[in-house]
N, C-alpha and C positions, 0 to 999 in steps of 0.2 A: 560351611566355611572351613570347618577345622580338616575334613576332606582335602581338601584344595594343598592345604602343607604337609597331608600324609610322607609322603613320598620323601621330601625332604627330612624330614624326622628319620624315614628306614635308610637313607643313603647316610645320614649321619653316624647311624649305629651300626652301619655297615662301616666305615670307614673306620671309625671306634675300635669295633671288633677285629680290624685287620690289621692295626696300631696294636692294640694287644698280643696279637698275636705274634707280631713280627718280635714285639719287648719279650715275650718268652722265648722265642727261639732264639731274640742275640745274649738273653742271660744263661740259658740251658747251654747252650755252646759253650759262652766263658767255663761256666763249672762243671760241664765233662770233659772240655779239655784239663783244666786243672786237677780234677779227680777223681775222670774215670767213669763209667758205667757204676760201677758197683759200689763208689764214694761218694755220688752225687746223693743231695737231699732235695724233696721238691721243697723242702721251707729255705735253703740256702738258694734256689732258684725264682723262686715265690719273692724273697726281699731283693734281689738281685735285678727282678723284671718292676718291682714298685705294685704288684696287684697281692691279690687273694690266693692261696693257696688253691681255693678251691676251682677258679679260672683256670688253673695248669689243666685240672682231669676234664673241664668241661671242653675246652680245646683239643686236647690230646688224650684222652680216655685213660693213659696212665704212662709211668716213666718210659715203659717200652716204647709205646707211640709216642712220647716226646723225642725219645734219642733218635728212632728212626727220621723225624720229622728233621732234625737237627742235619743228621747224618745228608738226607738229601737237601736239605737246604742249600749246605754246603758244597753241596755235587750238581747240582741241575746246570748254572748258567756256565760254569768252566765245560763242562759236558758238549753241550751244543756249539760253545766256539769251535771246542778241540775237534769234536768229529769235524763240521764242518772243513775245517784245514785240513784233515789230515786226509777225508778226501777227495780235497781240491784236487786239479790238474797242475802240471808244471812240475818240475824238478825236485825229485826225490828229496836231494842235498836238502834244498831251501827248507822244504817245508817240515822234514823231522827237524831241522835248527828251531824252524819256530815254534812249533811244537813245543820244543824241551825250553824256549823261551818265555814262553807262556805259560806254561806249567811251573815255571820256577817263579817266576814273579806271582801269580795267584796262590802259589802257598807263602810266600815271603813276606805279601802284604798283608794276606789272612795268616796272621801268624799262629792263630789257635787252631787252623787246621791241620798242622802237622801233626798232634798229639790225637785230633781226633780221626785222621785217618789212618794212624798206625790203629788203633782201637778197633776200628769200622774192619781193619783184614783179620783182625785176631779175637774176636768176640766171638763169643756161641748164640749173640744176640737172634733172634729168627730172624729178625728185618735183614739180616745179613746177605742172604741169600736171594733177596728180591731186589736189594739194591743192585747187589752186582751184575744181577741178568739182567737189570734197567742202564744201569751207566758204566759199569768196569767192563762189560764180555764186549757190547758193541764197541768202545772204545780198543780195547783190545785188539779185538778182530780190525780194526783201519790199521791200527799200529803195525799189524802184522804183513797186511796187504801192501801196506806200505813199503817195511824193509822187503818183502818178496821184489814189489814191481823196481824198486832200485838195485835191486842184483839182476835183475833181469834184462832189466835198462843200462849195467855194468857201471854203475854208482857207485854199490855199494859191493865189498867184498864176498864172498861165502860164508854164511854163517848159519849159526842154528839160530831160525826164526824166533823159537819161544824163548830161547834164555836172553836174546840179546834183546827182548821184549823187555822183559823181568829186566834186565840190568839198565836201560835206560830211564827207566823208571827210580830204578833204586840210586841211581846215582843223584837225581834231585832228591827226593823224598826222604833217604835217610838222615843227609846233614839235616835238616829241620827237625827232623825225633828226635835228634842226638842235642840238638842246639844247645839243653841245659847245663849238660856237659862236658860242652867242648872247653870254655874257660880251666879246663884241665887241660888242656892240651894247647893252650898258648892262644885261645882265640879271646881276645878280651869281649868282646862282644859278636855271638852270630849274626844278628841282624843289622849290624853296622854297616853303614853305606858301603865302608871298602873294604870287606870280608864280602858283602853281598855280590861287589862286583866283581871282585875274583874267582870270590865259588862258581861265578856264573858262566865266568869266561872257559875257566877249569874245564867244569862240562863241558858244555860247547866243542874245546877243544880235544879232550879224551875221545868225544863221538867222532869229530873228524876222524882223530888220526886213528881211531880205532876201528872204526867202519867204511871211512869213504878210501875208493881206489883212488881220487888223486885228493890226498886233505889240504895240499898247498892250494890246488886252485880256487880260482876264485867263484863265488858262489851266485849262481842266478838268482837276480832277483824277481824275477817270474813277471 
């Protein structure tokens, strides 16, 4: 008889154990975004998730394997949308708008990501470098194909492929590293509804008139 409920007892403790899991990777996030690789503690992470210290190493074998775990946590499902789009068919224009659309809202509502992906470029961490050949080089490489096929297509102006990579990028990505302090510079609040939607328009707009041959026109919606 007691056979018969096995199964239910291991999908319990399976489920258990992936509730656990998920409470350590959304407390490890809060507290390396707040401090850092090199500031984080596993006992401020340990009371943060509600379990045992000693649950952190049996999941993650130790900080290094938690940050990384953190780090792609963070990266997998924006990954898969992003590529996807970026190498859909249809018009150039549309699809880096959505792009930088989408990437600006998925760090603005995960607001702890900003701090941990400035960290994720600028670590000596080793995970460092397997993440990026997992989710940063292929994304990359669309982005790239991307602006190429829209000058080619006479979209998008003449430009240097990789810098104007790097700077599409960097135009979302740094107001969120800065966000703490921007309130020196007149912004009462970064993630305010209407800072959000001006910064956003901002973008949007700099890429137009900065990239597209005609940024008045109107843009397909594919």
């Amino acid at each position: 008889m007691a056979a018969k409920f096995f199964p239910a007892r291991v999908k319990s403790r399976q489920a258990r154990g992936l509730e656990t899991r998920a409470a350590i990777l959304a407390a490890a996030g809060s507290v390396f975004a707040e401090s850092g690789f090199a500031g984080a503690r596993t006992e401020s992470i340990a009371a943060a998730a509600g379990v045992n210290k000693a649950l952190l190493f049996y999941y993650f074998k130790d900080l290094h394997g938690l940050y990384a775990a953190v780090l792609e946590n963070q990266s997998r499902d924006f990954h898969q949308e992003a590529l996807a789009l970026l190498t859909t068919s249809g018009s150039p224009r549309s699809i880096l708008l959505r792009y930088v659309d989408l990437n600006f809202d998925r760090i603005s509502k995960k607001r702890r990501f900003a701090p941990l992906h400035h960290q994720f470029f600028t670590t000596s961490h080793p995970a460092v470098s397997r993440l990026v050949r997992k989710y940063a080089v292929p994304r990359n490489l669309a982005l790239k194909q991307l602006l190429e096929r829209g000058i080619r297509e006479g979209e998008f102006r003449e430009v240097d492929i990789r810098h104007t990579a790097i700077s599409i990028s960097a135009l979302t990505v740094f107001y969120f590293s800065v966000a703490p302090v921007l309130k020196h510079f007149g912004h009462t609040h970064a993630y305010s509804d209407a800072d959000l939607k001006c910064r956003k328009q901002q973008v949007l707009d700099f890429i137009r008139y900065g990239l597209f041959r005609r940024p008045a026109a109107p843009i397909p919606t594919d």
